[in-house]
VMD Tcl script that builds the backbone (N, CA, C; Angstrom):
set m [mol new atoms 390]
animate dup $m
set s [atomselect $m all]
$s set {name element resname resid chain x y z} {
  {N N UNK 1 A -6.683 11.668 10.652}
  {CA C UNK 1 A -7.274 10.931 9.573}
  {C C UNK 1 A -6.273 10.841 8.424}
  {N N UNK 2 A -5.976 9.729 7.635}
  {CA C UNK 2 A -5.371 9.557 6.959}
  {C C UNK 2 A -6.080 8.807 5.225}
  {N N UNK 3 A -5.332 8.221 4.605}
  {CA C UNK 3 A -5.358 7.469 3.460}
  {C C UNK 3 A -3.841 6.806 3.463}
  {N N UNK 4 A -4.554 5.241 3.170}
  {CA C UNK 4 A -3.130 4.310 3.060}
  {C C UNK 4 A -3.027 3.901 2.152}
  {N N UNK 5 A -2.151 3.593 1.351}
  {CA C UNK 5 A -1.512 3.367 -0.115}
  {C C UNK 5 A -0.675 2.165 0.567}
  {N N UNK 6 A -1.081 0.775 -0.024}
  {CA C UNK 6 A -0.352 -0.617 0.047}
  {C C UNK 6 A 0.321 -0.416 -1.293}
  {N N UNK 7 A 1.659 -0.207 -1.297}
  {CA C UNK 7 A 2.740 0.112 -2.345}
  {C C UNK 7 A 3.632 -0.974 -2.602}
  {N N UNK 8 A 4.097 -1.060 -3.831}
  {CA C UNK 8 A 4.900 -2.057 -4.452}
  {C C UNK 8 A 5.539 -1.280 -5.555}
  {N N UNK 9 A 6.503 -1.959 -5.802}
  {CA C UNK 9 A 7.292 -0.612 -6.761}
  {C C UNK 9 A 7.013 -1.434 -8.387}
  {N N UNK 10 A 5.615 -1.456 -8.700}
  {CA C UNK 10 A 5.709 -2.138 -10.282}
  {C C UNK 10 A 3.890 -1.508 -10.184}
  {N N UNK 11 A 3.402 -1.581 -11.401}
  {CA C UNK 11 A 2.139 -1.371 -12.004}
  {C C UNK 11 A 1.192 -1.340 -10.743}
  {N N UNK 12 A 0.707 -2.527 -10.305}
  {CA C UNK 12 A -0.069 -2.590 -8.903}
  {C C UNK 12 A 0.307 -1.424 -7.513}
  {N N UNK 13 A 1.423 -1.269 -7.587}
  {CA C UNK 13 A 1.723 -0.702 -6.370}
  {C C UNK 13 A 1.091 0.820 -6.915}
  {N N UNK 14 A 1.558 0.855 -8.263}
  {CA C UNK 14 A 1.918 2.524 -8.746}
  {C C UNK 14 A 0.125 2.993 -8.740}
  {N N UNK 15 A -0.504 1.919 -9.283}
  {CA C UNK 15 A -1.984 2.062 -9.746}
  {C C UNK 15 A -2.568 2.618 -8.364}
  {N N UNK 16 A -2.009 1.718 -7.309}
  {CA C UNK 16 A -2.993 2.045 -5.894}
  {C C UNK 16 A -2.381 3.036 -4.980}
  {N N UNK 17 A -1.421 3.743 -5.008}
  {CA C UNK 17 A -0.402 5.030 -4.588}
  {C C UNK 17 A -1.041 6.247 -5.329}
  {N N UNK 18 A -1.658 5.838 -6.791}
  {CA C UNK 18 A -2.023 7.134 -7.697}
  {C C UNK 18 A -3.310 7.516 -7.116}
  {N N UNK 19 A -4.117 6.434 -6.789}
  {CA C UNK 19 A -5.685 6.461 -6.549}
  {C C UNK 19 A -5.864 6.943 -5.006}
  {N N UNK 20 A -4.779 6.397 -4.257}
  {CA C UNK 20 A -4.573 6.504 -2.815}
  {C C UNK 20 A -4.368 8.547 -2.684}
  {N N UNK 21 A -3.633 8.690 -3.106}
  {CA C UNK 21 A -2.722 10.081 -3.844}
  {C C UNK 21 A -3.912 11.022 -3.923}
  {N N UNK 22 A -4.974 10.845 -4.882}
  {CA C UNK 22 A -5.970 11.654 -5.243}
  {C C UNK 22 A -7.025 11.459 -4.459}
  {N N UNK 23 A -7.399 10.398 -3.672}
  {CA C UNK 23 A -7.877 10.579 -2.282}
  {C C UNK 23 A -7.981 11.119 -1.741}
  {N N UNK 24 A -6.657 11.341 -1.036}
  {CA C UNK 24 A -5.673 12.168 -0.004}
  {C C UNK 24 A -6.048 13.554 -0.575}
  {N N UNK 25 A -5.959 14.052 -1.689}
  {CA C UNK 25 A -6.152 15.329 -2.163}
  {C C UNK 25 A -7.466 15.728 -1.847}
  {N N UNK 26 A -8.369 14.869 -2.379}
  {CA C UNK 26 A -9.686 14.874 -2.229}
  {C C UNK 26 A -10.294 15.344 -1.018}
  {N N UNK 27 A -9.433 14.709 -0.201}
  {CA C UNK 27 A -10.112 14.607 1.458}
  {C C UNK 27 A -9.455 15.646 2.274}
  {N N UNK 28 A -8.290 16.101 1.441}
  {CA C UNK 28 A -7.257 17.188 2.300}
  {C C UNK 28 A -6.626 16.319 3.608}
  {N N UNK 29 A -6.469 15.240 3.545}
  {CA C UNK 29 A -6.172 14.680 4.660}
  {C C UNK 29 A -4.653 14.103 4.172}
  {N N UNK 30 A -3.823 13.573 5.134}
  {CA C UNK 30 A -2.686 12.875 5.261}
  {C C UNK 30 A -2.767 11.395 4.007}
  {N N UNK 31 A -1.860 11.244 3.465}
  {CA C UNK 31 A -1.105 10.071 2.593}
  {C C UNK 31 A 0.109 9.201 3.458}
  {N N UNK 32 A -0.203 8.033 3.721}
  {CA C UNK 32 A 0.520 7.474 4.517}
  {C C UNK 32 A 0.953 6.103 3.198}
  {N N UNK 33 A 2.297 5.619 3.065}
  {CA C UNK 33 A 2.557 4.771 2.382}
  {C C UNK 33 A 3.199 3.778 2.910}
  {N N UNK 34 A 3.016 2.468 2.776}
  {CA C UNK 34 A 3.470 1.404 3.505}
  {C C UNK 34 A 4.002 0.644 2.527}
  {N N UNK 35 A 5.286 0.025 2.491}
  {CA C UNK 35 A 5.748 -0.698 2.334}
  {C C UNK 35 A 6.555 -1.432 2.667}
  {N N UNK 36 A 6.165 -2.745 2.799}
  {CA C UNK 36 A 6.769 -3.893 4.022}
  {C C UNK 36 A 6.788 -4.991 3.233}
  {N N UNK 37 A 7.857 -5.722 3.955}
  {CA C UNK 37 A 8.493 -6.877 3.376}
  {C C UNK 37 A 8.669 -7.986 4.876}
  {N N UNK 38 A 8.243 -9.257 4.484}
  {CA C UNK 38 A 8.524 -10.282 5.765}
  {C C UNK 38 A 10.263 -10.459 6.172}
  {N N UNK 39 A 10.928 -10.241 4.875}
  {CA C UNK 39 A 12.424 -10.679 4.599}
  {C C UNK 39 A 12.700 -11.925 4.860}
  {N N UNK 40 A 11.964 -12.893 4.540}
  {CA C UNK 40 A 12.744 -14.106 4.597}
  {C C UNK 40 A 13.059 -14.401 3.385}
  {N N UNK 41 A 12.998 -13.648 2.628}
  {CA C UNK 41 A 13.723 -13.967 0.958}
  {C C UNK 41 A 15.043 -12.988 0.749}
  {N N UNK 42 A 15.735 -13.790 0.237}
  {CA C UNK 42 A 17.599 -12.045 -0.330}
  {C C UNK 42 A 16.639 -11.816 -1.473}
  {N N UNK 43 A 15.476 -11.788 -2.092}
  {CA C UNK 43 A 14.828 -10.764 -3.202}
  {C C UNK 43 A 13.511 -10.931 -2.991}
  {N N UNK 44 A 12.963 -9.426 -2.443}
  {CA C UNK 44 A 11.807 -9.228 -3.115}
  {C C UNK 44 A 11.102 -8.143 -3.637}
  {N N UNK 45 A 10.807 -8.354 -4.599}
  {CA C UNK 45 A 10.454 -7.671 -5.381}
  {C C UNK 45 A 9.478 -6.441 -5.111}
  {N N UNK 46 A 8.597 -6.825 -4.670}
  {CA C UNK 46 A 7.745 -6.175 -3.823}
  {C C UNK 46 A 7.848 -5.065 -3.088}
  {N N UNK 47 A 8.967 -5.054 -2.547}
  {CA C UNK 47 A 9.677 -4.178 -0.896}
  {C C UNK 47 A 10.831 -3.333 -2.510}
  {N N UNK 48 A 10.448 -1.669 -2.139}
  {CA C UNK 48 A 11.316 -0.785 -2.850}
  {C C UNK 48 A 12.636 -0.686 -2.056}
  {N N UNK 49 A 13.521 -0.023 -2.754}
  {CA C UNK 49 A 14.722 0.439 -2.904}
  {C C UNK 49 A 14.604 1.709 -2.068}
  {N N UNK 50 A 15.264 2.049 -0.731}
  {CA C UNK 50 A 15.102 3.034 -0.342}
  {C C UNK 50 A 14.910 4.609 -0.859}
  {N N UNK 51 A 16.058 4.442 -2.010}
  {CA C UNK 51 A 16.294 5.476 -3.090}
  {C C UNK 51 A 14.882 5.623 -3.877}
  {N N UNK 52 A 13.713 4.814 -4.229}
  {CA C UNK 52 A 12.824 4.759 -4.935}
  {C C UNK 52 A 11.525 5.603 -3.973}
  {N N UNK 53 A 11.764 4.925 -2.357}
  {CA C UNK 53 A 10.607 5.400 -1.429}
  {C C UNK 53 A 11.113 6.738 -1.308}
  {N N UNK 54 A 12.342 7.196 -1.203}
  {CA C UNK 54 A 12.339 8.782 -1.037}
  {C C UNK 54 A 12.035 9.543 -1.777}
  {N N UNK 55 A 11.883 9.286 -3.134}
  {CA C UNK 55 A 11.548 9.872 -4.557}
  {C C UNK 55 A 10.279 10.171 -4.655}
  {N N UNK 56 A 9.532 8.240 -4.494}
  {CA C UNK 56 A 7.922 8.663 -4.128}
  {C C UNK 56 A 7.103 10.168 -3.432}
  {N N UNK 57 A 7.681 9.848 -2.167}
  {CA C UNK 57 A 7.680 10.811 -0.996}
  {C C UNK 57 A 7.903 12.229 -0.970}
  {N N UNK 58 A 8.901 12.844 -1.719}
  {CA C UNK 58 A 9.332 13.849 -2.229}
  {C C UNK 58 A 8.754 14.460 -3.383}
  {N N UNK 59 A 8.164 13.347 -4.506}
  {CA C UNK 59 A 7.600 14.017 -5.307}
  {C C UNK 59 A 6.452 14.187 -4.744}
  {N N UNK 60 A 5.356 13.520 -3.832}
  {CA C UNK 60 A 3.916 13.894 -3.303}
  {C C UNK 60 A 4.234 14.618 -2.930}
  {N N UNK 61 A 5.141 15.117 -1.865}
  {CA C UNK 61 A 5.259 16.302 -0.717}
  {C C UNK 61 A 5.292 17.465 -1.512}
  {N N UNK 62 A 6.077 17.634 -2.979}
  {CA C UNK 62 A 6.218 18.167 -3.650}
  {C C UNK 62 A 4.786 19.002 -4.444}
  {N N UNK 63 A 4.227 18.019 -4.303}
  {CA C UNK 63 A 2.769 18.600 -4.931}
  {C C UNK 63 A 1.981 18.783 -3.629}
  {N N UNK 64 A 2.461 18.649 -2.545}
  {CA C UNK 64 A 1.336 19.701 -1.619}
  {C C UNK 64 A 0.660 18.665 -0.753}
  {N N UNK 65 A 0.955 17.501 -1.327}
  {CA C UNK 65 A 0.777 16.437 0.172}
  {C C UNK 65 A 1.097 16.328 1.317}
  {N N UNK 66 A 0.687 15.865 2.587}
  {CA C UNK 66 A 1.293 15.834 3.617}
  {C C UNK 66 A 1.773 14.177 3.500}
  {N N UNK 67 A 2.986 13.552 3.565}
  {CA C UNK 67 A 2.909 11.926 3.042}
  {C C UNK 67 A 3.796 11.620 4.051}
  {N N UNK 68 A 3.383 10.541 4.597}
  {CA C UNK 68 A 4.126 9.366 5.865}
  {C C UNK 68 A 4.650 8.466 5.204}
  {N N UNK 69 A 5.725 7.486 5.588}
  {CA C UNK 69 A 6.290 6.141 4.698}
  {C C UNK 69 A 6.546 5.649 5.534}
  {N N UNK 70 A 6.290 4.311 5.883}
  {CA C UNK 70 A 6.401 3.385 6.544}
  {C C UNK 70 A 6.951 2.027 5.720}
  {N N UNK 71 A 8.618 2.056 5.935}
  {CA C UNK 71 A 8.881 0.962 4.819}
  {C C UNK 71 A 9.503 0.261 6.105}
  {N N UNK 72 A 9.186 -0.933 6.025}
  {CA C UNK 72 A 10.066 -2.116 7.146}
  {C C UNK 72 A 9.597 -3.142 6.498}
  {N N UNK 73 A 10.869 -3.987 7.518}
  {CA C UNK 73 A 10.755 -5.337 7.766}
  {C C UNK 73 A 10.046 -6.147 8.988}
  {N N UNK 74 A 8.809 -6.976 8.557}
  {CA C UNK 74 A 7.625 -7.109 9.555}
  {C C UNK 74 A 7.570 -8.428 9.126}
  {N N UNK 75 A 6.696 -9.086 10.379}
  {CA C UNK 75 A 6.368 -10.424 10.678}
  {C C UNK 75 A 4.871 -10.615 9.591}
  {N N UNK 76 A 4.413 -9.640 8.856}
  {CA C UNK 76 A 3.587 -10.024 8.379}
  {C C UNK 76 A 2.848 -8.755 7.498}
  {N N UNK 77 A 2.846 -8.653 6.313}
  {CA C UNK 77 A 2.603 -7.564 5.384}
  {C C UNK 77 A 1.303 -7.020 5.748}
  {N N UNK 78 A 0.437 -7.932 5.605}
  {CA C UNK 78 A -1.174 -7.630 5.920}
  {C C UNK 78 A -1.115 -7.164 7.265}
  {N N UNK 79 A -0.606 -7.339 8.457}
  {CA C UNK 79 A -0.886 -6.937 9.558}
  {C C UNK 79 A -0.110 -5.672 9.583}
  {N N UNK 80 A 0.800 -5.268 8.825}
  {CA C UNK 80 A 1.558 -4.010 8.695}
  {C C UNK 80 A 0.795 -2.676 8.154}
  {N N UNK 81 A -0.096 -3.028 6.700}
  {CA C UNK 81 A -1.019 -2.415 6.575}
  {C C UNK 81 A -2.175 -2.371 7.628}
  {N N UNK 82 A -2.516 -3.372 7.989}
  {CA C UNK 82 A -3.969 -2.694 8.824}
  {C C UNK 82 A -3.412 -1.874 10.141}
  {N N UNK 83 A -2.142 -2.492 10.479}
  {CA C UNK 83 A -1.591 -1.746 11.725}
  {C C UNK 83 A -1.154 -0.081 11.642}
  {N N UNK 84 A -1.064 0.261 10.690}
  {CA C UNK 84 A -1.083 1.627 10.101}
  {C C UNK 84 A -1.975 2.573 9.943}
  {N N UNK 85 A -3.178 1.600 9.199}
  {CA C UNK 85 A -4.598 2.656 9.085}
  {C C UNK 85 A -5.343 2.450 10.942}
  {N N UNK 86 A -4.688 1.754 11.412}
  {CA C UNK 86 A -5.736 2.105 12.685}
  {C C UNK 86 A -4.289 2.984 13.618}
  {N N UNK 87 A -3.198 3.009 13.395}
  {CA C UNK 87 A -2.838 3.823 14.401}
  {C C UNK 87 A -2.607 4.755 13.577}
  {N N UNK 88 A -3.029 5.073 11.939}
  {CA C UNK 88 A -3.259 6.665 11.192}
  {C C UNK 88 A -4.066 6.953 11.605}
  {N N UNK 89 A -5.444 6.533 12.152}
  {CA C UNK 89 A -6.573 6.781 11.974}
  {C C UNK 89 A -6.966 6.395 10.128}
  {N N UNK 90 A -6.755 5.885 9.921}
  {CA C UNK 90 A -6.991 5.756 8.406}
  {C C UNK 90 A -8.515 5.523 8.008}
  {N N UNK 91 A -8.847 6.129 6.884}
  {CA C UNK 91 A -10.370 6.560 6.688}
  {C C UNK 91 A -10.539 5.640 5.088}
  {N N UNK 92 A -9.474 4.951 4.332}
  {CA C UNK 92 A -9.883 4.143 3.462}
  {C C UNK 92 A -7.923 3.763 3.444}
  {N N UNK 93 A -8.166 2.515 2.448}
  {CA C UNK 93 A -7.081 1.596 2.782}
  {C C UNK 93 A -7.032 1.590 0.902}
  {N N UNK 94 A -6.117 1.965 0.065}
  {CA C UNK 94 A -5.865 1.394 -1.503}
  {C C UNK 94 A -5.104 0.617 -1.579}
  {N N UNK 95 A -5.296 -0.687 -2.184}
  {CA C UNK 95 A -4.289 -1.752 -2.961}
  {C C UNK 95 A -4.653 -2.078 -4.091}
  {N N UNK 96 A -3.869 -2.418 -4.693}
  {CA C UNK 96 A -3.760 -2.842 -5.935}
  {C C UNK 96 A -4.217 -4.617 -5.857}
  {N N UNK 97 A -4.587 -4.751 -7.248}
  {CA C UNK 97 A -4.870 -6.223 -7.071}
  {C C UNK 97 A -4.429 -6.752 -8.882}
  {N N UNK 98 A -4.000 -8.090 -8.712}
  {CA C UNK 98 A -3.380 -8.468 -9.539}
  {C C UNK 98 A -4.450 -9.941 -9.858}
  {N N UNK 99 A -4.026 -10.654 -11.264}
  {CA C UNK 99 A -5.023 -11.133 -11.522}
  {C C UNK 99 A -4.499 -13.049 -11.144}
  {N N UNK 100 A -5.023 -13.727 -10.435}
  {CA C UNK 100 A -4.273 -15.090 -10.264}
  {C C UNK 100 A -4.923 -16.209 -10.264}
  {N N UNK 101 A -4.440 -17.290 -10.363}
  {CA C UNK 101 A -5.453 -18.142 -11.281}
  {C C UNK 101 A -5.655 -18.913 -10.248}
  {N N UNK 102 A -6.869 -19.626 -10.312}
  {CA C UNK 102 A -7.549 -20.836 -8.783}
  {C C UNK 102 A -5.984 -21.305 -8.130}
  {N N UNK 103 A -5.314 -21.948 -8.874}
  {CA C UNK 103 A -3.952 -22.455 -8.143}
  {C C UNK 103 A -3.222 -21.590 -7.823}
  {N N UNK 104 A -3.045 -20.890 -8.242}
  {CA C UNK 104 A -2.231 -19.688 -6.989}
  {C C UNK 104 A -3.024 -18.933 -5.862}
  {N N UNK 105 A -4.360 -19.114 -6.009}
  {CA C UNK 105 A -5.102 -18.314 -4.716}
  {C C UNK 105 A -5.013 -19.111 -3.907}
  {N N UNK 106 A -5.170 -20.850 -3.960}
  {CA C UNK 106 A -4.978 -22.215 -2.964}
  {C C UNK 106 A -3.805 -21.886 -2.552}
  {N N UNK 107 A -2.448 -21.807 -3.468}
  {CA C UNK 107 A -1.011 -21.860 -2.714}
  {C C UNK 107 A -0.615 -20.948 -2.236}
  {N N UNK 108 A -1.195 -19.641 -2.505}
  {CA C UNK 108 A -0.509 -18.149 -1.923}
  {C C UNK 108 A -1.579 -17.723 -1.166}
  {N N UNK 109 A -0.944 -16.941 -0.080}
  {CA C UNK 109 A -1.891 -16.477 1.014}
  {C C UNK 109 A -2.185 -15.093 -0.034}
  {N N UNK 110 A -3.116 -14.031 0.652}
  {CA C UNK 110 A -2.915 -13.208 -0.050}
  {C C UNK 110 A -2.868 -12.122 0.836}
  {N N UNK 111 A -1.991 -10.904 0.488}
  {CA C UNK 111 A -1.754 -9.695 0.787}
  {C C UNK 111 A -3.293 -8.650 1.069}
  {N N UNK 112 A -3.818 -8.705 -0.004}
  {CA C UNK 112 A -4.963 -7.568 -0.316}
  {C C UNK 112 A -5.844 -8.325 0.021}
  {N N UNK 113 A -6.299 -9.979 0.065}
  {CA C UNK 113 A -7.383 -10.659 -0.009}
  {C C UNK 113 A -7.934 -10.340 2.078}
  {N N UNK 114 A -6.693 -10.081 2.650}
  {CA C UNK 114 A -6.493 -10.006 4.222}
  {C C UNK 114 A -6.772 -8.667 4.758}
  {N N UNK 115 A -6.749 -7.790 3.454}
  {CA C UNK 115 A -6.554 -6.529 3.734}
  {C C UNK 115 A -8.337 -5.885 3.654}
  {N N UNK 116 A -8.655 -6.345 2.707}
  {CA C UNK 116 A -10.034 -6.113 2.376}
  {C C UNK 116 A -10.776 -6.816 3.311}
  {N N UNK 117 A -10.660 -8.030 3.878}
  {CA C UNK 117 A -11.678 -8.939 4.656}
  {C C UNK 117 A -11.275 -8.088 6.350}
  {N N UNK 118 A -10.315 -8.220 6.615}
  {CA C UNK 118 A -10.114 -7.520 8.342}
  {C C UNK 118 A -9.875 -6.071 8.485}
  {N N UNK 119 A -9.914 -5.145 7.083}
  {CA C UNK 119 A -9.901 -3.622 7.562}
  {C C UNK 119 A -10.826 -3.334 8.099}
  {N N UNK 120 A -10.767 -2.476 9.430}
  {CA C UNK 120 A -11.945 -2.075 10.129}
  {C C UNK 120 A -12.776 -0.183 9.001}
  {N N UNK 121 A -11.683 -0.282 8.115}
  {CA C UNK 121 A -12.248 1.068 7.366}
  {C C UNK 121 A -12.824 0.617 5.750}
  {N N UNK 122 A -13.198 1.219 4.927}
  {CA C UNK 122 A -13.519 0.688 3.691}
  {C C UNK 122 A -11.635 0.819 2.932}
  {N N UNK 123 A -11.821 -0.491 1.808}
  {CA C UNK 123 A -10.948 -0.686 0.899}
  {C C UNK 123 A -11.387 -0.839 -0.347}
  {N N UNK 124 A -10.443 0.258 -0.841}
  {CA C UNK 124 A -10.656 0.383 -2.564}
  {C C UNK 124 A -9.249 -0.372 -2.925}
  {N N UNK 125 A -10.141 -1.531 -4.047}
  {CA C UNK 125 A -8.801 -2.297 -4.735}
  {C C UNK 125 A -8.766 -1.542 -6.208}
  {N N UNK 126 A -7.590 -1.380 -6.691}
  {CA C UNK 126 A -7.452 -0.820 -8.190}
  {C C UNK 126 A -6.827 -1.827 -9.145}
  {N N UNK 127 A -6.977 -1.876 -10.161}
  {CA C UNK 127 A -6.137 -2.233 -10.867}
  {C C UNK 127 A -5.357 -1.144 -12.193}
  {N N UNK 128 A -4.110 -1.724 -12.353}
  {CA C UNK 128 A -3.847 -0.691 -13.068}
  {C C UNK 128 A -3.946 -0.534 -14.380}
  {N N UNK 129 A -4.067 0.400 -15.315}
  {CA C UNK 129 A -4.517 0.611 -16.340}
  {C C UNK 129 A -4.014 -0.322 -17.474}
  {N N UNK 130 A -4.764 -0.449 -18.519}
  {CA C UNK 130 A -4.339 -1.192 -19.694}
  {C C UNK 130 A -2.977 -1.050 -20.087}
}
mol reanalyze $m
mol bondsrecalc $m
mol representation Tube
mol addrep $m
């Protein structure tokens, strides 16, 4: 049994890693962190700095977590997360959610909108603090 943290290295990612984090504590169970990138862009923003995911990782482990990282390059972000909590066994799924206006929900697929509708476990979306 696990807890999955959909991570991004800015406010959203940090908000749903913290909540994901105290979960994991909560439940005494495993912290698994995913972060994936499609790579058909030379920048994204989104997908950390290896140097950043080991830090993450090190500081949870550090406080007594047991924490997995799963950072790649995948055919598809949303299917990377759900493909994680079902071969974690994952028992809740955290993402962050950001705020976007009618025209960007038409032009952008969404990450979390895929994540919440096809997880076979419950998903807590966060946002991050003021």
């Amino acid at each position: 049994m696990s807890v999955i943290a959909a991570y991004t290295p800015d406010k959203y990612g940090r908000a749903a890693l913290e909540h994901a984090a105290a979960a994991a504590r909560s439940a005494g169970t495993r912290l698994v962190i995913v972060n994936a990138t499609r790579g058909d862009s030379y920048v994204d923003t989104h997908f950390a700095a290896d140097e950043e995911v080991v830090a993450v990782r090190d500081k949870l482990a550090g406080e007594g977590l047991e924490v997995a990282v799963r950072h790649d390059v995948v055919p598809d972000v949303a299917d990377a997360v759900l493909a994680a909590a079902d071969e974690e066994q994952g028992t809740l799924i955290v993402v962050g959610v950001r705020h976007r206006s009618p025209v960007g929900k038409l032009l952008l697929g969404s990450v979390t909108q895929r994540v919440i509708l096809d997880a076979l476990c419950p998903v807590l979306a966060v946002k991050p603090p003021r």
